[in-house]
mmCIF file of the N, C-alpha and C atoms, coordinates in Angstrom:
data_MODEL
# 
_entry.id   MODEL 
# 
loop_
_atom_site.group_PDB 
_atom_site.id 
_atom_site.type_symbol 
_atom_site.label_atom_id 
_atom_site.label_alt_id 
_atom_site.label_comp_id 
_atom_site.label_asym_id 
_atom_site.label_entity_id 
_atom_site.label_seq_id 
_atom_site.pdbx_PDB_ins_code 
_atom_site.Cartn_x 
_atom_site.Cartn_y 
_atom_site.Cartn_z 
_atom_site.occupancy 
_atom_site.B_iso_or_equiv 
_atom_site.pdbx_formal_charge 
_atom_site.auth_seq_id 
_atom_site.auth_comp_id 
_atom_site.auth_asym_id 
_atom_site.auth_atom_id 
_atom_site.pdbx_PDB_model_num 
ATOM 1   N N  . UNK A 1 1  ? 0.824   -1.201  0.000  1.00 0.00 ? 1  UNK A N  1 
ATOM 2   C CA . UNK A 1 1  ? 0.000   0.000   0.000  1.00 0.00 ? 1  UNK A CA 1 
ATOM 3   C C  . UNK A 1 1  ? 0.863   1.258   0.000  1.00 0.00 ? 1  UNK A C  1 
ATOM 4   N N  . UNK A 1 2  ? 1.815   0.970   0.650  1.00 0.00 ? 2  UNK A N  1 
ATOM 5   C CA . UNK A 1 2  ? 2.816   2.445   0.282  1.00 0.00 ? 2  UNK A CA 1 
ATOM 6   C C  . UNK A 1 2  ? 3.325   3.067   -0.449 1.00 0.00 ? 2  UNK A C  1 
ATOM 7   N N  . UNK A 1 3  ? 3.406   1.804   -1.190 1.00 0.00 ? 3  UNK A N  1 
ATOM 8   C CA . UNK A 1 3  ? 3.799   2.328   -3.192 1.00 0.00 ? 3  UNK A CA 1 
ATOM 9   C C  . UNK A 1 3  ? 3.086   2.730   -4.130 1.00 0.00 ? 3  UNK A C  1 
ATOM 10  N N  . UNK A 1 4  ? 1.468   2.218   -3.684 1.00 0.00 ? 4  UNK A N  1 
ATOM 11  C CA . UNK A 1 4  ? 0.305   2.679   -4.503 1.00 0.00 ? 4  UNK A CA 1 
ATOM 12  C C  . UNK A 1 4  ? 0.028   4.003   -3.840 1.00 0.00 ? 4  UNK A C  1 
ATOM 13  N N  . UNK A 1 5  ? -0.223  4.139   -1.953 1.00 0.00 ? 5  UNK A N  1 
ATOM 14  C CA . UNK A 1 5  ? -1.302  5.174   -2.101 1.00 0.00 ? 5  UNK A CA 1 
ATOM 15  C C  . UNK A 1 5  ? -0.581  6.245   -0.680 1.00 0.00 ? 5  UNK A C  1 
ATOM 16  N N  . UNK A 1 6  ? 1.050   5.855   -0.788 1.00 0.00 ? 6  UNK A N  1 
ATOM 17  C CA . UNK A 1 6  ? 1.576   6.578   0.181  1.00 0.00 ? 6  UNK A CA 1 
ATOM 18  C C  . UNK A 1 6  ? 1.410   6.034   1.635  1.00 0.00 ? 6  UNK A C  1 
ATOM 19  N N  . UNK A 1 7  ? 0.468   4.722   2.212  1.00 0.00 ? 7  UNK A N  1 
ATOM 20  C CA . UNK A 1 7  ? -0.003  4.874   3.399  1.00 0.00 ? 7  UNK A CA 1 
ATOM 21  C C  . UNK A 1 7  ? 1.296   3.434   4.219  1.00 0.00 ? 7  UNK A C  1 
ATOM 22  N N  . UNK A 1 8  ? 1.499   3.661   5.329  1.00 0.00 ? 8  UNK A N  1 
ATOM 23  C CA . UNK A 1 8  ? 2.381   3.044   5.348  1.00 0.00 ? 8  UNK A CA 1 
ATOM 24  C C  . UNK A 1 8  ? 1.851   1.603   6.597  1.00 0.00 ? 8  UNK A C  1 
ATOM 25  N N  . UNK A 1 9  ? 1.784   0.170   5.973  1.00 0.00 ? 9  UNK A N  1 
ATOM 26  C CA . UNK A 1 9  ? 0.939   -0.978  6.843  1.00 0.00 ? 9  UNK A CA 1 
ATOM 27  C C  . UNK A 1 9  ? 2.243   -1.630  7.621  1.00 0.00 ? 9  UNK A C  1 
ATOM 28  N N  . UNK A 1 10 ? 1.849   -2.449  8.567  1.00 0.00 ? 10 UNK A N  1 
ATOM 29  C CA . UNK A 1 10 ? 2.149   -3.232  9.701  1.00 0.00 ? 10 UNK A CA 1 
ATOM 30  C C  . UNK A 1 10 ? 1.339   -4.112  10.735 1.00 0.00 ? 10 UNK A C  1 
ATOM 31  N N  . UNK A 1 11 ? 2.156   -4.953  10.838 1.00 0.00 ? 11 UNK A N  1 
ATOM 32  C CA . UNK A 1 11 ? 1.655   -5.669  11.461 1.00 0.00 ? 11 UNK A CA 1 
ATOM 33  C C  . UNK A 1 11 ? 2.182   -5.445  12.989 1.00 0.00 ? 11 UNK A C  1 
ATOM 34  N N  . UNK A 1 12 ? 1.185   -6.093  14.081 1.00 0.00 ? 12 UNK A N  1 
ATOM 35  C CA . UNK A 1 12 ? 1.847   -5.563  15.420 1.00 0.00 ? 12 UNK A CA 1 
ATOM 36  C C  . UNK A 1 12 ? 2.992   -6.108  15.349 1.00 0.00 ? 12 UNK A C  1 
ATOM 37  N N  . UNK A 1 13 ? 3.725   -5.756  16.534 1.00 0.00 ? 13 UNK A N  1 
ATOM 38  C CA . UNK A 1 13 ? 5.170   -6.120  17.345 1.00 0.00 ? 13 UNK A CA 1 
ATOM 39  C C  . UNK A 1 13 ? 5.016   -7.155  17.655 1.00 0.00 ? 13 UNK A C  1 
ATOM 40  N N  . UNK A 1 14 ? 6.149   -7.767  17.832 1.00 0.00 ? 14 UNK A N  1 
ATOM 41  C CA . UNK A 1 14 ? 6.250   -9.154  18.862 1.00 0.00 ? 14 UNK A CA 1 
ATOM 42  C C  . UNK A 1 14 ? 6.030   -8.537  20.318 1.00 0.00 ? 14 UNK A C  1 
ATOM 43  N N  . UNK A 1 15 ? 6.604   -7.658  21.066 1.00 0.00 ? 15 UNK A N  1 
ATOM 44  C CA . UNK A 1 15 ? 5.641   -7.399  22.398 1.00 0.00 ? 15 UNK A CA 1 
ATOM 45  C C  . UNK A 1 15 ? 4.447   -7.003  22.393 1.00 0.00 ? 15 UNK A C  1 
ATOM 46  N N  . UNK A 1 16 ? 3.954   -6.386  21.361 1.00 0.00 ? 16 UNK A N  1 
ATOM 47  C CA . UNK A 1 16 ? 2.135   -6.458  21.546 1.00 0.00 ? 16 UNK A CA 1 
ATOM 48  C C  . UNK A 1 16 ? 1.619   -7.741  21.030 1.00 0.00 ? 16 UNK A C  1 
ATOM 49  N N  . UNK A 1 17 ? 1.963   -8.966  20.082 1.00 0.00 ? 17 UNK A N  1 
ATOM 50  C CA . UNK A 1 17 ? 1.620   -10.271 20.686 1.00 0.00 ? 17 UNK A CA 1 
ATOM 51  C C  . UNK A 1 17 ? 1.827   -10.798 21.773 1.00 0.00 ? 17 UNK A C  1 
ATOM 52  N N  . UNK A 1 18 ? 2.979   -10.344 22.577 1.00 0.00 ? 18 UNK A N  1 
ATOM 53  C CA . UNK A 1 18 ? 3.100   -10.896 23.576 1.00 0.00 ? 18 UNK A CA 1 
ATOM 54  C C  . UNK A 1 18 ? 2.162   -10.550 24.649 1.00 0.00 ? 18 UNK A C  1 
ATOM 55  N N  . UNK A 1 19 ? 1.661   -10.041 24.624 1.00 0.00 ? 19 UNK A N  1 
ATOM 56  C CA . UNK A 1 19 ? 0.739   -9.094  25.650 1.00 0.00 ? 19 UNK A CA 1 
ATOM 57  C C  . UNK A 1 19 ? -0.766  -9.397  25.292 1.00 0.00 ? 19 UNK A C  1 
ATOM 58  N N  . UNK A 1 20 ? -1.347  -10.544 26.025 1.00 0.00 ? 20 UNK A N  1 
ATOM 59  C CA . UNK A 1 20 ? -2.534  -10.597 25.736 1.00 0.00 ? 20 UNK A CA 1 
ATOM 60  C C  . UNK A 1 20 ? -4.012  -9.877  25.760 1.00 0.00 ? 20 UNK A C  1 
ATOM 61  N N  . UNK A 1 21 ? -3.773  -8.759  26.726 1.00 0.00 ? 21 UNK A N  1 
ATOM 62  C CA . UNK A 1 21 ? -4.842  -7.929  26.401 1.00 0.00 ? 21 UNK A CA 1 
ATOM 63  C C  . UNK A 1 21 ? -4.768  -6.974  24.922 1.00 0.00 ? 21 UNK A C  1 
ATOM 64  N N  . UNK A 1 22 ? -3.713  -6.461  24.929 1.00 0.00 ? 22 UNK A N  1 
ATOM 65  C CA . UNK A 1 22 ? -3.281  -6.004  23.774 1.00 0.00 ? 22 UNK A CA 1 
ATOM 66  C C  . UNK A 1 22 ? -4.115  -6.084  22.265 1.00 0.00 ? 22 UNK A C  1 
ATOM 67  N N  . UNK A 1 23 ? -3.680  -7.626  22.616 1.00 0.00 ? 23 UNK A N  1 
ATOM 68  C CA . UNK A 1 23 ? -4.477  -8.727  21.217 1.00 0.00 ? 23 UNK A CA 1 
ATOM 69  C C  . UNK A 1 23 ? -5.569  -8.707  21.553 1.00 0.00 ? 23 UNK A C  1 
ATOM 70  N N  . UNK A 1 24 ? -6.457  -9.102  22.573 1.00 0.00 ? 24 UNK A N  1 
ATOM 71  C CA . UNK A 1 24 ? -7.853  -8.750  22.301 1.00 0.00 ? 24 UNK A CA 1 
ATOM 72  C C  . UNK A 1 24 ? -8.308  -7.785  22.103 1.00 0.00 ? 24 UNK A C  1 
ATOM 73  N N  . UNK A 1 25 ? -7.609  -6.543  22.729 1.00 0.00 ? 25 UNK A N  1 
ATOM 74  C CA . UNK A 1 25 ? -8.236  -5.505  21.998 1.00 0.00 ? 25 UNK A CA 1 
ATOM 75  C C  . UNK A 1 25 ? -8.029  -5.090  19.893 1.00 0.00 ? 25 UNK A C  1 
ATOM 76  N N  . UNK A 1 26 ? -7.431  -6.002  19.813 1.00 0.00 ? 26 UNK A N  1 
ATOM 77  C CA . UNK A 1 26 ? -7.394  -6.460  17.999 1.00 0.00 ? 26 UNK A CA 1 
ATOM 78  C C  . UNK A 1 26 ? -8.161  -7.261  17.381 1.00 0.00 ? 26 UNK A C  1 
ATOM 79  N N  . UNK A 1 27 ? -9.296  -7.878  18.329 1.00 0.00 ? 27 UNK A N  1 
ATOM 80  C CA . UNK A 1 27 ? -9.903  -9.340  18.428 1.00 0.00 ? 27 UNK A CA 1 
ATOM 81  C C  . UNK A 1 27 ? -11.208 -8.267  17.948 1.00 0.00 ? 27 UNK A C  1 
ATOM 82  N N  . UNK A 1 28 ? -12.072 -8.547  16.502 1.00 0.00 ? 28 UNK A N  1 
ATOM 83  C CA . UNK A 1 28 ? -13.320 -8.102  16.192 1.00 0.00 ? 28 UNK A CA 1 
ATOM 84  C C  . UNK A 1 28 ? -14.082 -9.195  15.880 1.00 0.00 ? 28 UNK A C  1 
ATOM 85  N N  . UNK A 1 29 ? -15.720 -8.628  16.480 1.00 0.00 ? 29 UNK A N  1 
ATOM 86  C CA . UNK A 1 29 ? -16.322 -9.792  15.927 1.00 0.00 ? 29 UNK A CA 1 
ATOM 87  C C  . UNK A 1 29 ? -16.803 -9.426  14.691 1.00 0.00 ? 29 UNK A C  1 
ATOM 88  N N  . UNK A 1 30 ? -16.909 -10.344 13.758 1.00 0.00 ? 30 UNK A N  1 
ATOM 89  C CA . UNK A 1 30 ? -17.746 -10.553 12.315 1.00 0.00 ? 30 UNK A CA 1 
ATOM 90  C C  . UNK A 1 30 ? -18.511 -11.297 12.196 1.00 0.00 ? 30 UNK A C  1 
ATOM 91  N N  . UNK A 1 31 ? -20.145 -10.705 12.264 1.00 0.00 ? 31 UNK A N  1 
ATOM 92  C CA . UNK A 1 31 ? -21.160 -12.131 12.426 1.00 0.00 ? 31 UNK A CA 1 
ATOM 93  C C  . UNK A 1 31 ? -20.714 -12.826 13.915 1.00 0.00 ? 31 UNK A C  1 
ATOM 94  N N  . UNK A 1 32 ? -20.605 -14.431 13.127 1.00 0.00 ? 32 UNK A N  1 
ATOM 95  C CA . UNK A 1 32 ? -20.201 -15.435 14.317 1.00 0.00 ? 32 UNK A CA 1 
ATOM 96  C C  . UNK A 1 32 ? -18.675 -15.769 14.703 1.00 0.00 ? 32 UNK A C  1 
ATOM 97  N N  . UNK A 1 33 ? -17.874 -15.101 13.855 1.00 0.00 ? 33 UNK A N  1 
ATOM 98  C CA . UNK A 1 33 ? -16.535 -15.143 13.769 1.00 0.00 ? 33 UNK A CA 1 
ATOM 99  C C  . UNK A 1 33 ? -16.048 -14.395 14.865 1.00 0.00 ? 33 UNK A C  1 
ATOM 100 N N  . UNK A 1 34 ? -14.728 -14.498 15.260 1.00 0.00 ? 34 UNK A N  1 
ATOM 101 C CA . UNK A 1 34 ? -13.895 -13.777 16.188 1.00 0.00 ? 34 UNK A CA 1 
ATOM 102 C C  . UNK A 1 34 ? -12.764 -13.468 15.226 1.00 0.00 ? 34 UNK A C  1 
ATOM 103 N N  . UNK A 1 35 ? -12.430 -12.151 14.211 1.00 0.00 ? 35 UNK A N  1 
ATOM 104 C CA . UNK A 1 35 ? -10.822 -11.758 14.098 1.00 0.00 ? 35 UNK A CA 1 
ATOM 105 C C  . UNK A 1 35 ? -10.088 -11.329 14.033 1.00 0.00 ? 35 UNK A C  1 
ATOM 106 N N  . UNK A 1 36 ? -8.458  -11.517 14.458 1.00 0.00 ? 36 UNK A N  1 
ATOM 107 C CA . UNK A 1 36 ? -7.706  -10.298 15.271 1.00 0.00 ? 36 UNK A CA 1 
ATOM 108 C C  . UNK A 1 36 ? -7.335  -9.611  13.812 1.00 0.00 ? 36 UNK A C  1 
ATOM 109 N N  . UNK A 1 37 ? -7.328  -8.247  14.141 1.00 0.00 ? 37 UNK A N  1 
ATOM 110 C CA . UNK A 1 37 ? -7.385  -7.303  13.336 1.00 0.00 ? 37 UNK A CA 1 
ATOM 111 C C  . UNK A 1 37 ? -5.380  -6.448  13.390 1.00 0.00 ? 37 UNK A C  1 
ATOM 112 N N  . UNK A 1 38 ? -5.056  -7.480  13.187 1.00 0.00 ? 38 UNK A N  1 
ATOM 113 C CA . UNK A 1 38 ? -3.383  -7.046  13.955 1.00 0.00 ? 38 UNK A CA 1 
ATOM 114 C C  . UNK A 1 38 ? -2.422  -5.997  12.830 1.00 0.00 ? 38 UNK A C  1 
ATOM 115 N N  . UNK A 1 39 ? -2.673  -6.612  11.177 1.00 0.00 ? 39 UNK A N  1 
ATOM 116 C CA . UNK A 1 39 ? -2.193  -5.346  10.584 1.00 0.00 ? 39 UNK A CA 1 
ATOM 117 C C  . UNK A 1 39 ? -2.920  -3.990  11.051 1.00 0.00 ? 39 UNK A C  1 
ATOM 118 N N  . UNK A 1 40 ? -2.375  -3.412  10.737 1.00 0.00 ? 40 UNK A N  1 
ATOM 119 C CA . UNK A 1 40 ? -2.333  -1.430  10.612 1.00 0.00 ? 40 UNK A CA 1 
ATOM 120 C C  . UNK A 1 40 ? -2.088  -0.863  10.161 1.00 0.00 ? 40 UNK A C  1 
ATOM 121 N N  . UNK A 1 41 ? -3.044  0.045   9.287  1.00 0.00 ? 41 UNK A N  1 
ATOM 122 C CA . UNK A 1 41 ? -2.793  1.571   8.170  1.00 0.00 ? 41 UNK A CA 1 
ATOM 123 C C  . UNK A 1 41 ? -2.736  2.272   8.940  1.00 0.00 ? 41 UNK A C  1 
ATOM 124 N N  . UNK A 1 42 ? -1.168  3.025   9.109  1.00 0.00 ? 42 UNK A N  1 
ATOM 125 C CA . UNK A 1 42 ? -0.747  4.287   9.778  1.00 0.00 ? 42 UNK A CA 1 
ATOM 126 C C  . UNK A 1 42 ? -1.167  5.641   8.349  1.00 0.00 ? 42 UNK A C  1 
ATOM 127 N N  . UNK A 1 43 ? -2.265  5.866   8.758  1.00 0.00 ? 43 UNK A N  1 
ATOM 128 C CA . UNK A 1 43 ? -2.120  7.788   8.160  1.00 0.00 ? 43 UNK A CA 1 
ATOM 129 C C  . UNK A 1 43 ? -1.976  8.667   8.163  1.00 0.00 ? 43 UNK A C  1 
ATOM 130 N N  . UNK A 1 44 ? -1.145  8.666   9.720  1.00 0.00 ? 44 UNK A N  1 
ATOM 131 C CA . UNK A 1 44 ? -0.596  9.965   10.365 1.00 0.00 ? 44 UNK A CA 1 
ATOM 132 C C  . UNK A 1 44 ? 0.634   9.248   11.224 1.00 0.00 ? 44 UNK A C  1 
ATOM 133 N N  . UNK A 1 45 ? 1.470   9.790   11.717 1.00 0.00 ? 45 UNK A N  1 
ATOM 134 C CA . UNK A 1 45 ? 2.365   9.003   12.688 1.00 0.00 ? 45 UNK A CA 1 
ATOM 135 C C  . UNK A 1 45 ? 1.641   8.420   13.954 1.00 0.00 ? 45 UNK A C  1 
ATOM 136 N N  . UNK A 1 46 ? 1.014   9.332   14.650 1.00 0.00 ? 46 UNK A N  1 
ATOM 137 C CA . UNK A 1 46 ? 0.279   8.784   16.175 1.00 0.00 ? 46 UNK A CA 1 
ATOM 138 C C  . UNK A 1 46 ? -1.015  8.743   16.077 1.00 0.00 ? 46 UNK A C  1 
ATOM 139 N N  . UNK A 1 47 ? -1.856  8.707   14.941 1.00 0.00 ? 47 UNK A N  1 
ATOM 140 C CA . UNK A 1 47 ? -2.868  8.722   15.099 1.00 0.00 ? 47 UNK A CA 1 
ATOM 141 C C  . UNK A 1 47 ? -3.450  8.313   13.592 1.00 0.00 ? 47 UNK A C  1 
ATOM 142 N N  . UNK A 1 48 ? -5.133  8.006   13.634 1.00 0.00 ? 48 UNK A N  1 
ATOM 143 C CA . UNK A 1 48 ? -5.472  7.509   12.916 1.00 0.00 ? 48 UNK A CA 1 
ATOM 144 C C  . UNK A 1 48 ? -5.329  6.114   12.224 1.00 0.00 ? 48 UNK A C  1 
ATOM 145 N N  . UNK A 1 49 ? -5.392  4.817   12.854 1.00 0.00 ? 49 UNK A N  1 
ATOM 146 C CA . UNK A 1 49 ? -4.613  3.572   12.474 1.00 0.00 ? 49 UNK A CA 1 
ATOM 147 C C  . UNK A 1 49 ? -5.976  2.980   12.423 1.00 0.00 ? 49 UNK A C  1 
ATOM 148 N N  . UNK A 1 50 ? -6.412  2.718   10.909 1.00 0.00 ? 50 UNK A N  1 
ATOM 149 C CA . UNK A 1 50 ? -6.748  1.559   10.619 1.00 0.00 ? 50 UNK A CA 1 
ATOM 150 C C  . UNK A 1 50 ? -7.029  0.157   10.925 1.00 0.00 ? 50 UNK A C  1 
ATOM 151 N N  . UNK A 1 51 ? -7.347  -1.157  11.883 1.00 0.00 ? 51 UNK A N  1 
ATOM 152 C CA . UNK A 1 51 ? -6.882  -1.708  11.818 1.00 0.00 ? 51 UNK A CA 1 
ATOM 153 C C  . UNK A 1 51 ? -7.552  -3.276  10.796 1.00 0.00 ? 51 UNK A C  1 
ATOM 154 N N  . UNK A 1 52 ? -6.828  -3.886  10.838 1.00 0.00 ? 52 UNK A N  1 
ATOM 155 C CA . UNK A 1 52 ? -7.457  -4.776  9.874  1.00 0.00 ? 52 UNK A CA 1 
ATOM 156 C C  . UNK A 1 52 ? -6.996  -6.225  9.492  1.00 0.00 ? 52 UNK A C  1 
ATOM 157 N N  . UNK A 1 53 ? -7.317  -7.241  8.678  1.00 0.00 ? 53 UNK A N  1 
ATOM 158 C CA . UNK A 1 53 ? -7.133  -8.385  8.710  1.00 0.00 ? 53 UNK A CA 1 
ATOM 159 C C  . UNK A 1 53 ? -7.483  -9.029  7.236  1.00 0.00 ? 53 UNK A C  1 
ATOM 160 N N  . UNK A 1 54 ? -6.675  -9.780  6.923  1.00 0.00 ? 54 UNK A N  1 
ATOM 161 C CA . UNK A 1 54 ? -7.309  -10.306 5.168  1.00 0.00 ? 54 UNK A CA 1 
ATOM 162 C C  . UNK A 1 54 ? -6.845  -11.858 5.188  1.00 0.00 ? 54 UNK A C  1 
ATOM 163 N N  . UNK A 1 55 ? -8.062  -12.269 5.106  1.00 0.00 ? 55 UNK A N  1 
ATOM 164 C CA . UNK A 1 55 ? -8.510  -13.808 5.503  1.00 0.00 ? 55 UNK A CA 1 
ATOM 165 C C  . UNK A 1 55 ? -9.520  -14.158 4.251  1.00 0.00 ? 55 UNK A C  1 
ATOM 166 N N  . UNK A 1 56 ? -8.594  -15.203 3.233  1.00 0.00 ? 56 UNK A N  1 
ATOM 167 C CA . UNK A 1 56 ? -9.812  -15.844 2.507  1.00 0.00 ? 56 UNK A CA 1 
ATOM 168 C C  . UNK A 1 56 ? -10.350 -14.691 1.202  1.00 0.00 ? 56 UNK A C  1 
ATOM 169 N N  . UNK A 1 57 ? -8.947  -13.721 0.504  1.00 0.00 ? 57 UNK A N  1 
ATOM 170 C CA . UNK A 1 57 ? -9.237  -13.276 0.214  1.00 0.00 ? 57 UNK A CA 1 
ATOM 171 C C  . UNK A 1 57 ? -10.636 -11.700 -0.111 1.00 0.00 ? 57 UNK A C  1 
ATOM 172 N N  . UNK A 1 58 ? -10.755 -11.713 1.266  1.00 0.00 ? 58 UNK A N  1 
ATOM 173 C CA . UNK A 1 58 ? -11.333 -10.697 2.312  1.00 0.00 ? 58 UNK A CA 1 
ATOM 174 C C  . UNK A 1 58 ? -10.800 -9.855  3.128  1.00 0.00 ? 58 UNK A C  1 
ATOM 175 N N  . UNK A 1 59 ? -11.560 -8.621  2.602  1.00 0.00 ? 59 UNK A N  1 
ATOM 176 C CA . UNK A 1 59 ? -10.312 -7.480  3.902  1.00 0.00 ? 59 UNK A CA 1 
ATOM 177 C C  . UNK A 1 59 ? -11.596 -6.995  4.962  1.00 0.00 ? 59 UNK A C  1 
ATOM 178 N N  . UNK A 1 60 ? -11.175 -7.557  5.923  1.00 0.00 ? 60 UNK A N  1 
ATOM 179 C CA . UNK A 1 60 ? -11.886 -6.874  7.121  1.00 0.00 ? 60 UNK A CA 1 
ATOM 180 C C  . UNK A 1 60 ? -11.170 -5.964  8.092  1.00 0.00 ? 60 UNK A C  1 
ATOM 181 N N  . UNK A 1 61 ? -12.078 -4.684  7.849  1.00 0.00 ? 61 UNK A N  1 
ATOM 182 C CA . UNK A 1 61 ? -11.609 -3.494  8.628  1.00 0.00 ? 61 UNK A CA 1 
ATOM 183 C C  . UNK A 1 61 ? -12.481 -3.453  9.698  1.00 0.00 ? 61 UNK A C  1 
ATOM 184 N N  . UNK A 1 62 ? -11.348 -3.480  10.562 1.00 0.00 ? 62 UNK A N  1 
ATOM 185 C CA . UNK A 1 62 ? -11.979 -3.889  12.491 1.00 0.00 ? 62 UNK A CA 1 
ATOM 186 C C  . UNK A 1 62 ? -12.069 -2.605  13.063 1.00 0.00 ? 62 UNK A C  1 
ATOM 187 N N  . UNK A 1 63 ? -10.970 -1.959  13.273 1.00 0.00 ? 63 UNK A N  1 
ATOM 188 C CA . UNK A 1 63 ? -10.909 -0.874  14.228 1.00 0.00 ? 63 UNK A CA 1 
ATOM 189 C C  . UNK A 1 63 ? -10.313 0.436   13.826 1.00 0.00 ? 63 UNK A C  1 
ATOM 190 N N  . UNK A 1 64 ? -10.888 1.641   13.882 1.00 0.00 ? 64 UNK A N  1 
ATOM 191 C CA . UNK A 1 64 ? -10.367 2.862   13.577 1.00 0.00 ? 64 UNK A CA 1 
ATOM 192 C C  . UNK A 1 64 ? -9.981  3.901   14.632 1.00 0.00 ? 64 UNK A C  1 
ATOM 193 N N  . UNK A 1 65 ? -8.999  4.006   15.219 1.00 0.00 ? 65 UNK A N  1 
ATOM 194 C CA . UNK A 1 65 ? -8.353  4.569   16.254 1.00 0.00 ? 65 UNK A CA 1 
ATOM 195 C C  . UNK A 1 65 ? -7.310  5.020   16.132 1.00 0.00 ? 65 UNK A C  1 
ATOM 196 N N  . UNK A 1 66 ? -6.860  6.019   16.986 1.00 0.00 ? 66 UNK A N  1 
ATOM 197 C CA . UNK A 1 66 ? -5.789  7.228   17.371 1.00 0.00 ? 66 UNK A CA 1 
ATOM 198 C C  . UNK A 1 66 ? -4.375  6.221   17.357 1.00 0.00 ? 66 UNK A C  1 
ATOM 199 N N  . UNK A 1 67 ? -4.659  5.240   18.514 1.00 0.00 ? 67 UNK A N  1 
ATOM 200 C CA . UNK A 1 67 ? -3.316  3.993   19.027 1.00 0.00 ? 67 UNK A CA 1 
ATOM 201 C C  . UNK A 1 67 ? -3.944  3.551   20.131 1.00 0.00 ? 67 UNK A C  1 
ATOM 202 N N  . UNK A 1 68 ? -3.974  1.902   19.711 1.00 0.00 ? 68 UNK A N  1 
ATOM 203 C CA . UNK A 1 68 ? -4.211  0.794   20.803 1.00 0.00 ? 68 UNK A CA 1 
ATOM 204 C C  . UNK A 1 68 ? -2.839  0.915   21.719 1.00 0.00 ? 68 UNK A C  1 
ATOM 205 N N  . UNK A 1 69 ? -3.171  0.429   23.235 1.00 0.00 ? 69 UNK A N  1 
ATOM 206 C CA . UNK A 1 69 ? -1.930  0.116   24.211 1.00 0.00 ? 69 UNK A CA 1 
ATOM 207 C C  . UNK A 1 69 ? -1.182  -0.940  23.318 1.00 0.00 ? 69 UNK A C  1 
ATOM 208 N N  . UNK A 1 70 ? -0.190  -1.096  23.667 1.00 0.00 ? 70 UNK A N  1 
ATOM 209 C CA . UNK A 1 70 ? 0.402   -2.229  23.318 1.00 0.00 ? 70 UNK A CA 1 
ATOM 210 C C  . UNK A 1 70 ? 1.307   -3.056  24.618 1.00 0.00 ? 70 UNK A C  1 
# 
């Protein structure tokens, strides 16, 4: 995405996997599904992050926030 539209993605850290509240707060439900939403579109440095998940040729956008704890 950074080469197409400038925006720059990631996936969490290894200490915010490590940190299990962390991850649930990445954890969306869809329907009957539970899923963690762990990449991230940064569109500003501290704020504005996207978050999201692509499963099965599906992009599910979970959470739109400033910055989760990690």
């Amino acid at each position: 995405m950074s080469v197409v539209a400038e925006v720059v993605c990631s996936p969490e850290s290894a200490n915010t996997h490590a940190n299990r509240a962390a991850m649930r707060r990445r954890t969306v439900r869809f329907g009957d599904r539970s899923i963690v939403c762990e990449w991230h579109a940064k569109l500003e440095p501290t704020r504005n992050r996207v978050h999201f998940a692509i499963e099965e040729d599906r992009v599910y956008i979970g959470l739109f926030v400033d910055h989760l704890p990690t």
